[in-house]
C-alpha positions in Angstrom: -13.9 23.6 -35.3 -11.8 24.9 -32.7 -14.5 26.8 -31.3 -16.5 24.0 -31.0 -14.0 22.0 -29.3 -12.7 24.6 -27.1 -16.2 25.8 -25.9 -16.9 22.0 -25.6 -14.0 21.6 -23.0 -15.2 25.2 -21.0 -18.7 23.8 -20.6 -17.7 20.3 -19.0 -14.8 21.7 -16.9 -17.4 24.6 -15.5 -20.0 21.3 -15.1 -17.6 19.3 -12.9 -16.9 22.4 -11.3 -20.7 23.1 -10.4 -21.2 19.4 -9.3 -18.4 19.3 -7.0 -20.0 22.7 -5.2 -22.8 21.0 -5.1 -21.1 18.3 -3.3 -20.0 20.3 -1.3 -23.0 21.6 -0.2 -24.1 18.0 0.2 -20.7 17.1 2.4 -21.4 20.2 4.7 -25.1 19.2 5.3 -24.3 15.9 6.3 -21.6 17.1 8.4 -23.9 19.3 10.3 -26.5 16.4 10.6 -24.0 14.2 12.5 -23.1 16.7 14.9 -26.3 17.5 15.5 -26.9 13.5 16.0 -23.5 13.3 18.4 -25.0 16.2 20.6 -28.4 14.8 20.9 -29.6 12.4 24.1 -29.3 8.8 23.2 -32.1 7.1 21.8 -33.8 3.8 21.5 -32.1 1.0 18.7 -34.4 1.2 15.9 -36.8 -2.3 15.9 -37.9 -4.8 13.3 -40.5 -2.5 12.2 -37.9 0.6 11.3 -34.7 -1.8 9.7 -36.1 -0.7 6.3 -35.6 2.6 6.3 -32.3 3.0 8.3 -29.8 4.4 6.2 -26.3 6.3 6.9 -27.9 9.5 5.9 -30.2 9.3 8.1 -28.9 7.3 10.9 -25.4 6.4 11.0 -23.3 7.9 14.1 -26.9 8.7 16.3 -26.4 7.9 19.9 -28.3 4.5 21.0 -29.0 3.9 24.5 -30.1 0.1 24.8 -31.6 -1.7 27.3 -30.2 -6.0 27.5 -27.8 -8.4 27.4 -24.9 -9.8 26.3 -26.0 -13.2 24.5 -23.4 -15.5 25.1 -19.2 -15.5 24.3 -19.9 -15.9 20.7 -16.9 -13.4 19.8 -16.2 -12.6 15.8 -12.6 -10.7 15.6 -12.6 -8.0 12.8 -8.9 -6.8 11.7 -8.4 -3.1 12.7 -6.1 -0.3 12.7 -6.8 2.3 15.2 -4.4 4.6 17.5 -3.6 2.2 19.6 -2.4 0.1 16.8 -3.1 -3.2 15.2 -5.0 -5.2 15.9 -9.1 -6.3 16.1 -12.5 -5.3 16.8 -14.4 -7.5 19.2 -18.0 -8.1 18.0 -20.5 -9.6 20.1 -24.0 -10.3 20.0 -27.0 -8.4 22.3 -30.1 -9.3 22.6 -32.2 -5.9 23.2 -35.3 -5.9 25.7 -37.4 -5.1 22.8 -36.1 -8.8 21.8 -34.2 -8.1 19.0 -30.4 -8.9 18.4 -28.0 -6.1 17.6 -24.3 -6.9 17.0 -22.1 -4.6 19.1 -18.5 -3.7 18.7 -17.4 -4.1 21.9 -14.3 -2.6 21.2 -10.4 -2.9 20.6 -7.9 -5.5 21.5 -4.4 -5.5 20.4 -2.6 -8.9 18.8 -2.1 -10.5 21.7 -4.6 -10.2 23.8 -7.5 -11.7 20.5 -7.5 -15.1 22.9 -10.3 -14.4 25.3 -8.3 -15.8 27.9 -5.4 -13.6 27.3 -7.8 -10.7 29.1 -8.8 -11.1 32.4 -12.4 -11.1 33.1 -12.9 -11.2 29.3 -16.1 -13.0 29.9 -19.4 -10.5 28.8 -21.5 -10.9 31.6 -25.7 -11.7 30.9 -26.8 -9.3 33.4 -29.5 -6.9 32.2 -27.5 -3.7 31.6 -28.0 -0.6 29.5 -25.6 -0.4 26.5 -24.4 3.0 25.3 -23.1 3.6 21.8 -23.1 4.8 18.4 -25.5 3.5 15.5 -23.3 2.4 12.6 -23.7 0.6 9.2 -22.8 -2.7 7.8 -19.7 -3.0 5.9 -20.7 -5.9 3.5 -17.9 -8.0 1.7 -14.2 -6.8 2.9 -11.9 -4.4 3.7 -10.0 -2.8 1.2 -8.8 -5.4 -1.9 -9.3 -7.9 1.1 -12.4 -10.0 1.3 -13.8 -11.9 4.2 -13.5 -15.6 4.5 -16.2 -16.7 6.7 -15.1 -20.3 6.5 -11.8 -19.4 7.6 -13.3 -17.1 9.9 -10.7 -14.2 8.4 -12.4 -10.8 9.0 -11.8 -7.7 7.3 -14.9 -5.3 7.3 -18.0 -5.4 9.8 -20.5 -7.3 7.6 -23.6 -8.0 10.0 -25.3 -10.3 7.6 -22.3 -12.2 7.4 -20.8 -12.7 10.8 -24.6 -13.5 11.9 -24.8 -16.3 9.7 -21.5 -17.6 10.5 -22.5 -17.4 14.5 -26.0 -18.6 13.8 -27.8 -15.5 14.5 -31.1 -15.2 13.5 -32.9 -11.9 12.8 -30.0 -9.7 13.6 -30.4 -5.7 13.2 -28.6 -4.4 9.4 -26.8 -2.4 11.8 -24.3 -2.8 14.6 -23.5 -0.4 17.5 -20.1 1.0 18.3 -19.7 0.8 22.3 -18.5 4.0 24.0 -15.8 4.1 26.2 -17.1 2.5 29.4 -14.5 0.4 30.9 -14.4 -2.9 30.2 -13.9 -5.5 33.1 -10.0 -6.2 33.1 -9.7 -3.2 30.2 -9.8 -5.4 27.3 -12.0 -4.7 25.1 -11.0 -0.7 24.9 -14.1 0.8 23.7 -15.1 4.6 22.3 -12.7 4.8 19.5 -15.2 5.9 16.7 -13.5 7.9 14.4 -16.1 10.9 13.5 -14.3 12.3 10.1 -15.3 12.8 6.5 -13.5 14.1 3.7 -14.1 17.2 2.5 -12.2 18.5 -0.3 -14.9 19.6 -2.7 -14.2 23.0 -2.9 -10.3 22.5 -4.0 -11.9 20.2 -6.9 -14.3 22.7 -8.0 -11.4 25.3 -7.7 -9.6 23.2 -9.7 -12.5 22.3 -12.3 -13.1 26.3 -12.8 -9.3 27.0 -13.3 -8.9 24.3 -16.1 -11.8 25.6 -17.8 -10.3 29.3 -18.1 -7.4 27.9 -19.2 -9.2 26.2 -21.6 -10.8 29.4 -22.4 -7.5 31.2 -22.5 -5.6 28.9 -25.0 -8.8 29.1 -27.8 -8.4 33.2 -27.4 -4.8 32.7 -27.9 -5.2 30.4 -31.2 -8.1 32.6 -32.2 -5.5 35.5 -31.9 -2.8 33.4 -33.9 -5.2 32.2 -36.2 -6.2 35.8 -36.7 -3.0 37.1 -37.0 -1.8 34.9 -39.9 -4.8 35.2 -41.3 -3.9 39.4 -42.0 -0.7 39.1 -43.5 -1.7 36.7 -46.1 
């Protein structure tokens, strides 16, 4: 019986250990795929046709370069903590020359300044213009143990479906685009502060995995040996 149980307890502490370097295999893949896609020339917002298949494996963090304009000064304000501090993200909708709407994070504005006329110049000008950021994913529902109130219109996570339907947006891209640093007029929103990071601890798990499992081995060849031992001198 104590065989069984310890070589039980080996075989699932050497399986999590396995699956977490597997992970990290996985981790370091996806890694390498985003820097390849922060490194690459900008490329077109994926249409209508592609919103199926767009997926943060595949997508999330590629450098857009879009073509349009600013809708109107239908602003949602999403709670944020960045370096700069506390505060919100300004997100906007843009209507894309392909005629699509994309919601853009137009960046960060601290406490006070979350009344467009607290910034001067706030207004997002309609001119045609070309819009430079990063392709990120919806975060549907609410931040963490916070969930958004559209009614109130509290904000806690960047759900796309959501703040479209509250604005009224038809049609909007499952996505939304973080703008890059280009100054805003009057400097408000401040733009470019995509934080590129993942965790990556998978090897100190699987470390950790492998050492419980010779322990486990270690303290069934020590009650083997006890077991033995008393065993002899009866």
């Amino acid at each position: 019986m104590l065989c069984l149980c310890g070589a039980i307890g080996v075989a699932g502490f050497s399986a999590l250990g396995i699956w977490q370097l597997e992970r990290r295999v996985w981790k370091l893949d996806l890694i390498d795929r985003v820097e390849h896609r922060l490194q690459a020339a900008p490329v077109a917002a994926p249409g209508p046709d592609a919103w199926a298949t767009v997926s943060a494996a595949d997508d999330e963090y590629r450098r857009l370069a879009v073509p349009g304009r600013f809708v109107d000064d239908r602003e949602t304000l999403v709670q944020a903590v960045t370096d700069l501090g506390g505060g919100f993200w300004v997100m906007a909708p843009f209507r894309t020359d392909a005629g699509f709407i994309v919601l853009v994070n137009r960046g960060f504005v601290p406490a006070d300044k979350r009344d467009p006329t607290a910034r001067p110049m706030a207004r997002v000008s309609s001119d045609l213009t070309v819009l430079h950021g990063l392709l990120r994913m919806t975060e549907p529902k609410g931040g963490f143990l916070r969930a958004n109130d559209a009614a109130a219109n509290r904000w806690y996570s960047r759900d796309i479906q959501a703040i479209a339907a509250a604005q009224g947006i038809a049609q909007v891209a499952p996505y939304f685009i973080d703008a890059d640093a280009t100054p805003n007029p009057g400097g408000w929103p401040v733009g470019g502060l995509t934080v590129v990071s993942f965790h990556n601890s998978h090897l100190v798990y699987a470390v950790t995995w492998f050492g419980l499992a010779l322990m486990m081995l270690g303290a069934v060849a020590y009650l083997l040996r006890q077991a033995t031992r008393s065993s002899g001198r009866d």
